[in-house]
C-alpha positions as CSV (number, residue, x, y, z in Angstrom):
1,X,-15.7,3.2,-26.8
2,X,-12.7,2.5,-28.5
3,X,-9.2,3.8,-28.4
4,X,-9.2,6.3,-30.8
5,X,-13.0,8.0,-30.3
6,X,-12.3,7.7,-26.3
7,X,-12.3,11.1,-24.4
8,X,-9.0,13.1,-23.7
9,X,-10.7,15.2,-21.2
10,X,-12.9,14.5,-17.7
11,X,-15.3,17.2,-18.7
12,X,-15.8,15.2,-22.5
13,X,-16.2,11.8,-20.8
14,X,-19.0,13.0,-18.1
15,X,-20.6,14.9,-21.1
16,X,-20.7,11.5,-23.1
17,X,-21.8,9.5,-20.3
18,X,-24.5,11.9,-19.6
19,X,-25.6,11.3,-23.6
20,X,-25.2,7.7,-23.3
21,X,-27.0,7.4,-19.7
22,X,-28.9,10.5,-19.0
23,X,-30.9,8.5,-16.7
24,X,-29.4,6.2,-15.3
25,X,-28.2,6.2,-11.8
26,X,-23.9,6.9,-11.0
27,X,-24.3,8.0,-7.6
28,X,-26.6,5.7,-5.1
29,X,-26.7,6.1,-1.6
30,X,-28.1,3.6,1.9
31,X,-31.3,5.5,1.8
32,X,-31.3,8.2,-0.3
33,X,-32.4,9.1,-3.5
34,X,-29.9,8.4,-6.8
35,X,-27.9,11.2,-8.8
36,X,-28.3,9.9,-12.7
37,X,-25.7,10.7,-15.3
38,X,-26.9,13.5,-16.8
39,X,-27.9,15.0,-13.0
40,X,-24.3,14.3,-11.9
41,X,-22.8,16.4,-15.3
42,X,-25.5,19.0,-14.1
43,X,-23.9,19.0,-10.4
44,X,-20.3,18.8,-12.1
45,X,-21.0,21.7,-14.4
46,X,-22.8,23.8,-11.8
47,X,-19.6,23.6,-9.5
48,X,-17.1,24.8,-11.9
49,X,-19.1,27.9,-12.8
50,X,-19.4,28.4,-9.3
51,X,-15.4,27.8,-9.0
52,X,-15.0,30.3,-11.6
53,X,-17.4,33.0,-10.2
54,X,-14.8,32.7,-7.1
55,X,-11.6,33.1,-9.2
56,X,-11.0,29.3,-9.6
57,X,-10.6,28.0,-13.5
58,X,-8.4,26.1,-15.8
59,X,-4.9,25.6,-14.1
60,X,-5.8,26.9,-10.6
61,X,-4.6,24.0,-7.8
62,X,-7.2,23.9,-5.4
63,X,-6.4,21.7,-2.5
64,X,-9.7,19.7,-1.0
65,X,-9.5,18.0,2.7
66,X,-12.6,15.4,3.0
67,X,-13.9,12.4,4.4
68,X,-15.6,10.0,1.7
69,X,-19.1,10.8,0.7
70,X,-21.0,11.6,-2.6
71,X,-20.5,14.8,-2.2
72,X,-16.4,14.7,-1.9
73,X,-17.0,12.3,-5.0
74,X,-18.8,15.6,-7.0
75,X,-16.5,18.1,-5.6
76,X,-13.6,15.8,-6.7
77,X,-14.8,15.6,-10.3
78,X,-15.9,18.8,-10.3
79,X,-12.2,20.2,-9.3
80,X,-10.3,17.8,-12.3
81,X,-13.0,18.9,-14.9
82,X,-12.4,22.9,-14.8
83,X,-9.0,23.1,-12.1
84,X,-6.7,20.9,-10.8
85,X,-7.8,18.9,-8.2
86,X,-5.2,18.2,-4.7
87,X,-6.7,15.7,-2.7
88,X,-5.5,15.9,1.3
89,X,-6.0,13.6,3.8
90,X,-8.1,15.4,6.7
91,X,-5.8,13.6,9.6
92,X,-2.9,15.6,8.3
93,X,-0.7,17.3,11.1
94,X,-0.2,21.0,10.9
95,X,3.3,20.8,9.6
96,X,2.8,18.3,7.1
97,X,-0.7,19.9,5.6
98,X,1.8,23.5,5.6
99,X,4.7,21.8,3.8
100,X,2.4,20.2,1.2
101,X,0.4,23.1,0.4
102,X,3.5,25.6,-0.2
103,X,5.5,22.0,-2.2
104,X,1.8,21.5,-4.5
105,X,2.1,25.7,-4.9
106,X,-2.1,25.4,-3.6
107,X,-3.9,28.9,-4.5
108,X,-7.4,27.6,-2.5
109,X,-8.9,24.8,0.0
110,X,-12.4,23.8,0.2
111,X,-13.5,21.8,3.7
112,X,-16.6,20.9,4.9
113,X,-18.8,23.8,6.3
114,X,-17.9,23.8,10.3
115,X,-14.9,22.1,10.6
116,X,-11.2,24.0,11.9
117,X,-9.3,21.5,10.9
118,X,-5.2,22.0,10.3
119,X,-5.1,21.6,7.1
120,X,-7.7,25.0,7.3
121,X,-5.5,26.5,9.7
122,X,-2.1,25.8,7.2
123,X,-4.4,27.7,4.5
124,X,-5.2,31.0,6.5
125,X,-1.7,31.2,7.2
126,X,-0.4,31.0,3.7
127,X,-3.0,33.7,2.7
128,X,-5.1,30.9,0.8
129,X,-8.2,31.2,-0.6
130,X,-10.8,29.0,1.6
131,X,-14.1,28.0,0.5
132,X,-16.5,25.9,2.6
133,X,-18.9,23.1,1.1
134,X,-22.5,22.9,2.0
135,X,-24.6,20.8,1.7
136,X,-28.1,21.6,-0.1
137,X,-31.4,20.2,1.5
138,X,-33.5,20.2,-1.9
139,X,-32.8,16.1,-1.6
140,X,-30.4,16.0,-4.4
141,X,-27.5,13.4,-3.9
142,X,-24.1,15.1,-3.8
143,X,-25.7,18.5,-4.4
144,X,-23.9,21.4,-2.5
145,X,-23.1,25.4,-2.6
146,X,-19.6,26.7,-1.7
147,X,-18.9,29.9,0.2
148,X,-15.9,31.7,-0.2
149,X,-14.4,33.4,3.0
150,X,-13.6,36.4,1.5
151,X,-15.2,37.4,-2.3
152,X,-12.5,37.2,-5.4
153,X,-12.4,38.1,-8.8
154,X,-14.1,36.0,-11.3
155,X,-12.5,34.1,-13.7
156,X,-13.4,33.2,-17.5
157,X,-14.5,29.9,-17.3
158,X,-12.7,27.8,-19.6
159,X,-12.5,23.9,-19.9
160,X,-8.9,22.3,-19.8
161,X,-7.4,20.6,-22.5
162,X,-5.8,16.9,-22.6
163,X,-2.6,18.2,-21.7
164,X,-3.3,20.2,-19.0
165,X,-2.9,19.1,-15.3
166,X,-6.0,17.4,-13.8
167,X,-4.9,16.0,-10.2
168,X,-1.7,16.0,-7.9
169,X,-0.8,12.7,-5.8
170,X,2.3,12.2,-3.3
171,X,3.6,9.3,-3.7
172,X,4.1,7.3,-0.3
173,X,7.2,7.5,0.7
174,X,7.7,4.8,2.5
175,X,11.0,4.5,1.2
176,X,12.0,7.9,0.2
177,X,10.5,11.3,0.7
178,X,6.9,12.0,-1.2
179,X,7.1,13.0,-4.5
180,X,4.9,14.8,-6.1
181,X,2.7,12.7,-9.4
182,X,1.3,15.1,-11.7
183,X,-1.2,13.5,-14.2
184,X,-3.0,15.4,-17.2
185,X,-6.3,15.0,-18.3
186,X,-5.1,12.6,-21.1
187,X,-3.1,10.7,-18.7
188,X,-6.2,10.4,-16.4
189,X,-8.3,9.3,-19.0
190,X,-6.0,6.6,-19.9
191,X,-5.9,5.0,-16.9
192,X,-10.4,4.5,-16.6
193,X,-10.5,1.2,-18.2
194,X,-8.6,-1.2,-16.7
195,X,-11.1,-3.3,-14.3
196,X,-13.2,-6.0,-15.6
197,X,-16.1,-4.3,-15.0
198,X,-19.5,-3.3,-17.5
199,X,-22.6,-0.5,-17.1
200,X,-24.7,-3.2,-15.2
201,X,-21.8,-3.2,-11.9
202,X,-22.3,-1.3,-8.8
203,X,-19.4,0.0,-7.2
204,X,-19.2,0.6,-3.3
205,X,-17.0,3.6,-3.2
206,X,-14.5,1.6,0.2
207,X,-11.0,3.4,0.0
208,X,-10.0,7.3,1.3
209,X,-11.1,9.1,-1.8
210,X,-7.5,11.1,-1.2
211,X,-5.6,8.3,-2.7
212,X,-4.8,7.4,-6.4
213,X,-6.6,3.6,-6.2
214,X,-9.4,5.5,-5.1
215,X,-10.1,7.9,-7.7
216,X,-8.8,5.4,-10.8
217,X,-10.8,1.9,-9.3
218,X,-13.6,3.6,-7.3
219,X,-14.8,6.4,-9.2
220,X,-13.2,7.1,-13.2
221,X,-13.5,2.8,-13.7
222,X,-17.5,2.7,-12.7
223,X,-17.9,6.2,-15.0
224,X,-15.9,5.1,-17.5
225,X,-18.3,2.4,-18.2
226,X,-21.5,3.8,-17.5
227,X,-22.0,1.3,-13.9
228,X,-23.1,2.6,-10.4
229,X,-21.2,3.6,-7.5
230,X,-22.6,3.1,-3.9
231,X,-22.0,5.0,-0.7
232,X,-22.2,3.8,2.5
233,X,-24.5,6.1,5.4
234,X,-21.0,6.2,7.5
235,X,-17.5,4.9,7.7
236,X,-17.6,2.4,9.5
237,X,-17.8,-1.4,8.8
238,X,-21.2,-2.6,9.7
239,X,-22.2,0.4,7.5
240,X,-20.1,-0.7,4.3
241,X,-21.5,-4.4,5.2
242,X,-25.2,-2.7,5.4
243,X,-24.1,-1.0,1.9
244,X,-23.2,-4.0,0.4
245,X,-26.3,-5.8,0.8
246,X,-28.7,-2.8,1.0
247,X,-27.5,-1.4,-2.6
248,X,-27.3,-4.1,-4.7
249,X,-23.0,-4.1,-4.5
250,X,-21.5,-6.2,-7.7
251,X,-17.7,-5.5,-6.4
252,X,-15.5,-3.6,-4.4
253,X,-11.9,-2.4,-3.7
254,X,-10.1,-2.2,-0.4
255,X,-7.0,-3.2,1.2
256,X,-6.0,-6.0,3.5
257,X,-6.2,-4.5,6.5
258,X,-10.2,-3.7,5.9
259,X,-10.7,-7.3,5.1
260,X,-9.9,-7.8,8.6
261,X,-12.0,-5.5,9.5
262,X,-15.1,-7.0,7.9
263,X,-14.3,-10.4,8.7
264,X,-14.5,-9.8,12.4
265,X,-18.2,-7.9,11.8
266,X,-19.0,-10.7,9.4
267,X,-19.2,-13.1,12.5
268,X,-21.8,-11.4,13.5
269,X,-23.8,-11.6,10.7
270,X,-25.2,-13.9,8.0
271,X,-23.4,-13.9,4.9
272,X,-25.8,-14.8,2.8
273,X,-27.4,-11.6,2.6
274,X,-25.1,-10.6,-0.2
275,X,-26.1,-12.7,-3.2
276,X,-25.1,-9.7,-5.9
277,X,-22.0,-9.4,-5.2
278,X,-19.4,-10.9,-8.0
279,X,-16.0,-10.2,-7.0
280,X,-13.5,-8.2,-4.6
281,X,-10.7,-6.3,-5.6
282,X,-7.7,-6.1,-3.2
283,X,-5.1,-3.2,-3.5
284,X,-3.0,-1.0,-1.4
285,X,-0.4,-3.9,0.2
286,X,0.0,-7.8,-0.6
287,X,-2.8,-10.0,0.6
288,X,-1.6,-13.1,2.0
289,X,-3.3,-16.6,0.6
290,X,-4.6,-17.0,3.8
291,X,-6.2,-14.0,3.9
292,X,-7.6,-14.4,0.7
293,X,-8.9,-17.9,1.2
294,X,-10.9,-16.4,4.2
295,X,-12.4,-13.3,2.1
296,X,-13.5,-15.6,-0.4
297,X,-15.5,-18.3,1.8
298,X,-17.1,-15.6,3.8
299,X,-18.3,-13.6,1.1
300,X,-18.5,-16.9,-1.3
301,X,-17.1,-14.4,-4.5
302,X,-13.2,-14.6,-6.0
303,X,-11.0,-12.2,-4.6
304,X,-8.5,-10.8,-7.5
305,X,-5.5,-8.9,-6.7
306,X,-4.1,-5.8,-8.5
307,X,-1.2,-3.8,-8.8
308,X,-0.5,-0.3,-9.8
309,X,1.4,2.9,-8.6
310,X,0.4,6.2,-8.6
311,X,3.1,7.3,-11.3
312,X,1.7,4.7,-13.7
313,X,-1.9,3.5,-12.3
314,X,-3.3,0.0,-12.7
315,X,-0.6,-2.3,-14.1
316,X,-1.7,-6.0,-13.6
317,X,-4.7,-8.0,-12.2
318,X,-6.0,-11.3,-11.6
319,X,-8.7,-12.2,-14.2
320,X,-12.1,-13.5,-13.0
321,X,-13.2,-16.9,-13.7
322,X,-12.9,-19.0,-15.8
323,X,-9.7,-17.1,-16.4
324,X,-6.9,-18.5,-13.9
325,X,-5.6,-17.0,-11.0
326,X,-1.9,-18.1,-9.7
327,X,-1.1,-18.2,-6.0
328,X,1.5,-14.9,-5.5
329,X,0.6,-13.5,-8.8
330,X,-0.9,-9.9,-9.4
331,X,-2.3,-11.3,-12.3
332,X,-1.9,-10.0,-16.0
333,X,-1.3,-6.6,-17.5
334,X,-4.3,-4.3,-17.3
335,X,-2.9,-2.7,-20.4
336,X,0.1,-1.6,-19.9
337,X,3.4,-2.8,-21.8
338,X,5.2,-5.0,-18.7
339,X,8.6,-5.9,-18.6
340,X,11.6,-7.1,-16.5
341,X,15.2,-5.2,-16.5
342,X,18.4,-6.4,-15.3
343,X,20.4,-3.3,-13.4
344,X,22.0,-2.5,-16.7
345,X,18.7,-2.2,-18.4
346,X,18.4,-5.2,-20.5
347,X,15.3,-6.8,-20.7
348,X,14.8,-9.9,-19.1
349,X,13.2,-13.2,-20.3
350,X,10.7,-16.0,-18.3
351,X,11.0,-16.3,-14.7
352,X,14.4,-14.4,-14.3
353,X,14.1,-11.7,-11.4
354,X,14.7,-7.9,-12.4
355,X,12.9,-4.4,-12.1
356,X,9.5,-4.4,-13.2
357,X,9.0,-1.8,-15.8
358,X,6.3,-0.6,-17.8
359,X,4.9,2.1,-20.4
360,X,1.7,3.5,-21.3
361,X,-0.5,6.6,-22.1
362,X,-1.4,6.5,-18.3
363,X,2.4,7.0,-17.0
364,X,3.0,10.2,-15.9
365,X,5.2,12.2,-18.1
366,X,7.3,13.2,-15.0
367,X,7.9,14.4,-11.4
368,X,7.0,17.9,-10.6
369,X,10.1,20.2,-10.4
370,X,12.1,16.9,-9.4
371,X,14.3,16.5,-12.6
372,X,17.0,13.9,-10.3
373,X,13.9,11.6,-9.7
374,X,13.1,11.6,-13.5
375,X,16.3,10.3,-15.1
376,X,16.3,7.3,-11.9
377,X,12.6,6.7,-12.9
378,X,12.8,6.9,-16.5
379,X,15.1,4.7,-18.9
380,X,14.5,4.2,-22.8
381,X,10.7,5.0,-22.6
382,X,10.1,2.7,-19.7
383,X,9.5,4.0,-16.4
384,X,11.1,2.3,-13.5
385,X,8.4,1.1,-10.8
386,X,11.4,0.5,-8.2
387,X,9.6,-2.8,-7.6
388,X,11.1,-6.4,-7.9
389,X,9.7,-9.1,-9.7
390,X,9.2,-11.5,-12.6
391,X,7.1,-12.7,-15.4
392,X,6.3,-16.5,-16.1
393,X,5.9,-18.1,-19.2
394,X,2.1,-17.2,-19.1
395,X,2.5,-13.5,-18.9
396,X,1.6,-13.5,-15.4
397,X,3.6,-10.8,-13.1
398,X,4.6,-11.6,-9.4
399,X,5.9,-9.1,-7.3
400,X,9.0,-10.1,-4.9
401,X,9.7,-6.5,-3.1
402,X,11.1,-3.5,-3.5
403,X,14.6,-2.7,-4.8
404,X,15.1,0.2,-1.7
405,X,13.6,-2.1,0.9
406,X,15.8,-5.1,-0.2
407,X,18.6,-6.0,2.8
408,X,21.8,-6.8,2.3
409,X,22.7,-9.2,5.3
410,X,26.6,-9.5,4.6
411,X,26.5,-9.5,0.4
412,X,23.4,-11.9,0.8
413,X,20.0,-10.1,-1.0
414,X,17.2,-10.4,1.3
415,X,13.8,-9.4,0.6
416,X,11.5,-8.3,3.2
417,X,8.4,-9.1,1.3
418,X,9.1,-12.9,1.1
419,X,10.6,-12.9,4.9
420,X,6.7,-10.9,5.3
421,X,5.1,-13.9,3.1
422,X,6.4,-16.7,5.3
423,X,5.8,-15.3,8.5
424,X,2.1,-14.5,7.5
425,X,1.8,-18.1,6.8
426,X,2.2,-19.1,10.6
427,X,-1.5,-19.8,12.2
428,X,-0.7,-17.3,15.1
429,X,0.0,-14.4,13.5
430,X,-2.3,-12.2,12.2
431,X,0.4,-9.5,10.5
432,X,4.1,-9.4,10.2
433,X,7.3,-7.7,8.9
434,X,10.6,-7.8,8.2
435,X,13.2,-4.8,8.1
436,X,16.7,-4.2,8.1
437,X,19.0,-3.0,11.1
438,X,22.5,-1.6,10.8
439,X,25.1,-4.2,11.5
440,X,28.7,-3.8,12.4
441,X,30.2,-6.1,10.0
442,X,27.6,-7.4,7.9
443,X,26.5,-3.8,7.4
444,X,22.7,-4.6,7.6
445,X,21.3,-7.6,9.5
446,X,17.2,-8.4,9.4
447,X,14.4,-7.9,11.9
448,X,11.6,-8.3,12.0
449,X,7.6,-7.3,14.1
450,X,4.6,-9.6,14.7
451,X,1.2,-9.3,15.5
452,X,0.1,-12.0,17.3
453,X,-3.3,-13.3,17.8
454,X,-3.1,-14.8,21.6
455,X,-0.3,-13.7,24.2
456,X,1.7,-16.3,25.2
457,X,0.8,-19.3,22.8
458,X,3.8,-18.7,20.6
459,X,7.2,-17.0,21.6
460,X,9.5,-15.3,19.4
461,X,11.8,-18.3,19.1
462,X,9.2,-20.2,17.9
463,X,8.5,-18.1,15.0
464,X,12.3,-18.1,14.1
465,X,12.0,-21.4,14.2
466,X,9.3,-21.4,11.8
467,X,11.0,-19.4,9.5
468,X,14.4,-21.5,9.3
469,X,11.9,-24.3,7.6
470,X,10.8,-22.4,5.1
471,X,13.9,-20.0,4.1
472,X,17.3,-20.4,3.4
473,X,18.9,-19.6,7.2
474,X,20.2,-15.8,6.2
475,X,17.3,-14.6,5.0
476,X,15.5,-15.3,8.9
477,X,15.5,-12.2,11.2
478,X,17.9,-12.7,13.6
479,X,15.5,-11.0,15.9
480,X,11.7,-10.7,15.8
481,X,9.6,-8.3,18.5
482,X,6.0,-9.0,19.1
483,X,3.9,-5.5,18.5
484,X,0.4,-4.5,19.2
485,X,0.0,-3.1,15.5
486,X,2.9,-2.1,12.6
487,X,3.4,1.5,11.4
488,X,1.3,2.3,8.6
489,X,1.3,5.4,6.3
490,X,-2.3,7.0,5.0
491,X,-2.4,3.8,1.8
492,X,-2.2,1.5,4.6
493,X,1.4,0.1,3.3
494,X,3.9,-1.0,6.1
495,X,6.2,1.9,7.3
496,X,9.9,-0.3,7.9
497,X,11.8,3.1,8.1
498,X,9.3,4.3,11.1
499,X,9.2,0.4,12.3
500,X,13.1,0.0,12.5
501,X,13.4,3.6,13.9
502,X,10.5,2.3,16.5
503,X,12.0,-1.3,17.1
504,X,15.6,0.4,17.3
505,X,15.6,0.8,21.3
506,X,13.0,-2.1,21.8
507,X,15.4,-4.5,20.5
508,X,18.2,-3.9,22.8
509,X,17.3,-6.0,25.4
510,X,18.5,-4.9,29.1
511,X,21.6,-6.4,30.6
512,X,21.0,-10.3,32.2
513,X,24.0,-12.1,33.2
514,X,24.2,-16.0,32.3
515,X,22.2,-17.9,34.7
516,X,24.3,-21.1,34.4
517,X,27.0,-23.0,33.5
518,X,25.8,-23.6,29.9
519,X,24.8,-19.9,29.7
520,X,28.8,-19.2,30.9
521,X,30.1,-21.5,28.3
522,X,28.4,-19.7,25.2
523,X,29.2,-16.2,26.7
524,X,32.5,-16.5,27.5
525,X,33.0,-17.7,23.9
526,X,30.9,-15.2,22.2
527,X,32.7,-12.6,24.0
528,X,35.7,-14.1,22.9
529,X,35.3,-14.4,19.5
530,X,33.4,-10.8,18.9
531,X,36.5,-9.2,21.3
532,X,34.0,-7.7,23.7
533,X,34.4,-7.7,27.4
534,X,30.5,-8.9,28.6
535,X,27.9,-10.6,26.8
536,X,24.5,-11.7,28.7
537,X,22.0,-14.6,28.5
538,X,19.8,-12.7,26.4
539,X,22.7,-10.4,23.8
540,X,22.1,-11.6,20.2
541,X,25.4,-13.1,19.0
542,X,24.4,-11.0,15.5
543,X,23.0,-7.9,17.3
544,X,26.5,-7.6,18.9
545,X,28.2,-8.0,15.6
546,X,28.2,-11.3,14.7
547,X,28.3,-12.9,11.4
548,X,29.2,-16.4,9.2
549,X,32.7,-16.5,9.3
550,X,32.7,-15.6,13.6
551,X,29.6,-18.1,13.9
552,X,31.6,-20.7,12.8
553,X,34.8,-19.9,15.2
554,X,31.9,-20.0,18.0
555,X,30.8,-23.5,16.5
556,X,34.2,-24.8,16.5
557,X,35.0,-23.6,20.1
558,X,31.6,-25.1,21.7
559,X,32.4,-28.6,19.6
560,X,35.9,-28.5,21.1
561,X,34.4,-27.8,24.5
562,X,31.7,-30.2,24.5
563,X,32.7,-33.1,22.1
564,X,29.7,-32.0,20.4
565,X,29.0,-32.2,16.5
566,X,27.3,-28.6,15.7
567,X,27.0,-26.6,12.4
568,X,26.9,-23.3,12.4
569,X,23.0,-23.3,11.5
570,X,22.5,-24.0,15.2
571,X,23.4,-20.3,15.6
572,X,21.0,-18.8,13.3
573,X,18.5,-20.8,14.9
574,X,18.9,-19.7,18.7
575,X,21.0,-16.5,18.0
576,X,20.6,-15.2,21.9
577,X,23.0,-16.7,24.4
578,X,20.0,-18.2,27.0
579,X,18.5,-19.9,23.7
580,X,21.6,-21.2,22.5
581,X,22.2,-22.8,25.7
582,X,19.3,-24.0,26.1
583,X,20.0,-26.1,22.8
584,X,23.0,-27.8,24.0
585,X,21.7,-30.7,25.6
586,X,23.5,-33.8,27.1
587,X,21.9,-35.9,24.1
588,X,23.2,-33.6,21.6
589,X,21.4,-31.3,19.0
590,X,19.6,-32.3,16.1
591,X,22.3,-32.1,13.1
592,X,21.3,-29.7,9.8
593,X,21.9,-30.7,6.3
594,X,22.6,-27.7,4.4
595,X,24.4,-24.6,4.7
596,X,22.6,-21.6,6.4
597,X,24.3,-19.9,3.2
598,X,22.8,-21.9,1.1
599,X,19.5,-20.3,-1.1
600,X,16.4,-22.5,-0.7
């Protein structure tokens, strides 16, 4: 289809799909029969008259609370053809599923038939309108009734136009409150066509069907083109692994952190068995080259990495072979007009670091009722993605991190996502990030969690220690704590305002006094120089407010003390008085090259 003849509305694409291919399968299922094009426009069509016979039509929000399935996948096509569709994450707490249902101004909420859920609860409180999904047993994939609670008027049924609202999204706040991303049908429509994907693929539907890569990668991409998509029998992942085989899977979307997940079932199982397979898509958070390396010999297909936001949808990806991929690259545009902005809005040329910002049919026209958040996100026509990054001289992007997550240890810009990419690097540790602390003098200092793989085979020192040879000495966390698991939020992205509010109490160690006469030394001179009455073996010279200019009045006092030849890189490597110590050895420490304040 091409640019000009493509649909402007859900309703006109599933109605041309269903022309196109009437019989062949879009919905398949681990034993089950398939839905066909023109029976899942039948099941699409049947819903919204049903919608309307209950008072639901063009412009009515109806909020819908599922786990993933074929029939969430009708319901949720169903609800952007003839409403406007709010996707909610079932494990929602009571407050938050009340907040967001008076903030998305919801008028009804369909859940699965038997389930008391809070997001149900929220509803009957604000007076909603609640309609419960069942399931039909005449065998039909995806095929369900609805029963309202309580009867309504009915509603002219009417199909919306390309400028009306088709779905709601919050975005994920991780480092400001949610906003809310409303998208039009034309806006929806725009963003179908951006994976490298044709009619003869088959999709296996992997991430929460709440979330924008879900519905743009998972379910309009596949339509779009006329291909399959696949459902599992459950959630779990020897039943996506099952799928994969079992339904003939040509590629799939998930996250990282599912990757994981698979890998450790894959051990228990050939690999072999999936011989359709083509390619992986990752989205949702960076995947480290390790990671990837290990996706792509067990499943022996390339893994390409993506980027997009929910204001703007798929940005960039990696092409498939033969088309080159570049290590830390998201690839390409995927349609989109890319750029990269200074802070005063001038574009940016080759390889110089900026604000990634792009424009397109598929970029939201604007926050809902937020007009502050427009003019930040919005500058000449470009939206503003709040991300860092640059482009090479081959049009490939690479993100570096986000502007609000960026740390500013004393004037020097640190970004967590490359203090992230280093530590992922080491063997032992399986995931990792940084995050910034307040600091009394250098206003923010950098921290950092782990996930280890084995207790006791690496100690945070160690890792530091790591880090200082493969980033400039500022940019290493002064401190790093060793966690079961980081804080995510429902996309599966790192939380590092819930993981420094978490790590806040964790990493003020308890009181130890020195333990010997080198432990004295460096305490009695860090007290000295910070003007602070007790310091013990294990207080963090830059936890206690410590920075360059002090660092090197400690230096000079322990040279003076000990005939010793230190630089003040000694410091950032063993910032703790007990490690520090520990370093000052009768044969002398190992002398550093370059400035800890140097960029590597």
């Amino acid at each position: 289809m091409n640019g000009e003849n493509y649909p402007r509305t859900l309703h006109e694409l599933l109605v041309r799909q269903a022309d196109i291919y009437v019989r062949a399968p879009a919905i398949v299922v681990s034993k089950g029969p398939a839905l066909s094009y023109g029976g899942l426009l039948f099941e699409v069509e049947r819903t919204v008259a049903v919608l309307a016979a209950a008072g639901i039509g063009r412009g009515t929000r109806v909020a819908m609370s599922f786990p993933n399935g074929a029939d969430a996948l009708v319901l949720t096509l169903a609800l952007m053809a003839g409403a406007t569709c709010v996707p909610m994450n079932p494990a929602l707490d009571p407050s938050t599923c009340d907040s967001l249902l008076r903030k998305l101004r919801v008028m009804a909420l369909i859940v699965p038939e038997g389930t008391e859920t809070p997001a149900v609860t929220a509803a009957r409180t604000l007076g909603l309108q609640l309609l419960r999904l069942v399931p039909r047993r005449d065998g039909v994939t995806g095929g369900f009734d609805l029963r309202a609670e309580t009867p309504c008027q009915p509603v002219p049924q009417a199909w919306p136009q390309p400028g009306d609202l088709a779905i709601l999204f919050q975005t994920s706040g991780t480092t400001a409150q949610p906003k809310t991303v409303p998208l039009t049908q034309a806006e929806v429509m725009a963003r179908s066509r951006a994976q490298p994907i044709n009619g003869a693929d088959r999709c296996l539907f992997v991430p929460p069907i709440y979330t924008a890569g879900a519905i743009a990668h998972s379910m309009l991409a596949p339509i779009a083109v006329g291909a399959r998509i696949g459902f599992p029998q459950d959630l779990g992942e020897v039943a996506l692994l099952d799928a994969l085989a079992d339904l003939g899977i040509t590629y799939f979307s998930a996250n990282p952190t599912v990757f994981v997940s698979l890998l450790e079932r894959l051990a228990e199982r050939p690999s072999n068995q999936f011989t359709s397979l083509r390619f992986i898509r990752s989205a949702g958070h960076a995947l480290t080259e390790a990671l990837q390396l290990r996706v792509e010999e067990a499943f022996r297909v390339p893994v390409i990495q993506g980027y997009g936001i929910s204001e703007a949808g798929t940005i960039a990806g990696n092409p498939l072979p033969p088309g080159r991929r570049k290590h830390g690259s998201v690839g390409l545009s995927a349609g989109p007009e890319i750029a990269i902005a200074s802070e005063s809005g001038e574009r940016l040329g080759s390889n110089l670091t900026g604000e990634i910002v792009v424009r397109s049919p598929g970029v939201m026209s604007g926050y809902e009722n937020d007009p502050g958040a427009d003019r930040d996100a919005f500058r000449d026509g470009w939206f503003r993605t709040g991300d860092l990054g640059h482009i090479d001289e081959d049009g490939y992007l690479f993100v570096t991190g986000r502007i609000k997550e960026i740390i500013n240890r004393g004037g020097f810009k640190v970004s967590p996502a490359e203090v992230d990419a280093v530590l992922l690097r080491h063997p032992d540790v399986l995931d990792a990030a940084a995050f910034g602390v307040h600091h009394p003098t250098l206003g923010e200092d950098v921290a950092a969690a782990a996930v280890i793989r084995d207790q006791g085979k690496i100690s945070p020192q160690q890792l530091r220690e790591y880090a200082l040879e493969h980033l400039a000495a500022y940019k290493v966390p002064s401190t790093i704590k060793f966690v079961v698991a980081l804080p995510r939020n429902v996309t599966r992205k790192i939380d590092r305002n819930a993981l420094a509010r978490d790590l806040e109490f964790a990493l003020c160690r308890g009181f130890v006094p020195p333990r010997n006469a080198q432990e004295d030394l460096v305490a009695a001179i860090f007290a000295e120089v910070l003007g602070i009455d007790r310091v013990g073996a294990n207080d963090n010279f830059f936890a206690l407010g410590g920075d360059s200019l002090r660092g090197m009045q400690v230096i000079t006092r322990v040279n003076l003390a000990l005939g010793s030849n230190l630089t003040v890189e000694s410091l950032f490597r063993w910032p703790t008085v007990a490690d520090f110590a520990a370093g000052i050895r009768p044969d002398g420490l190992a002398q550093v090259r370059s400035s800890p304040f140097t960029p590597a």
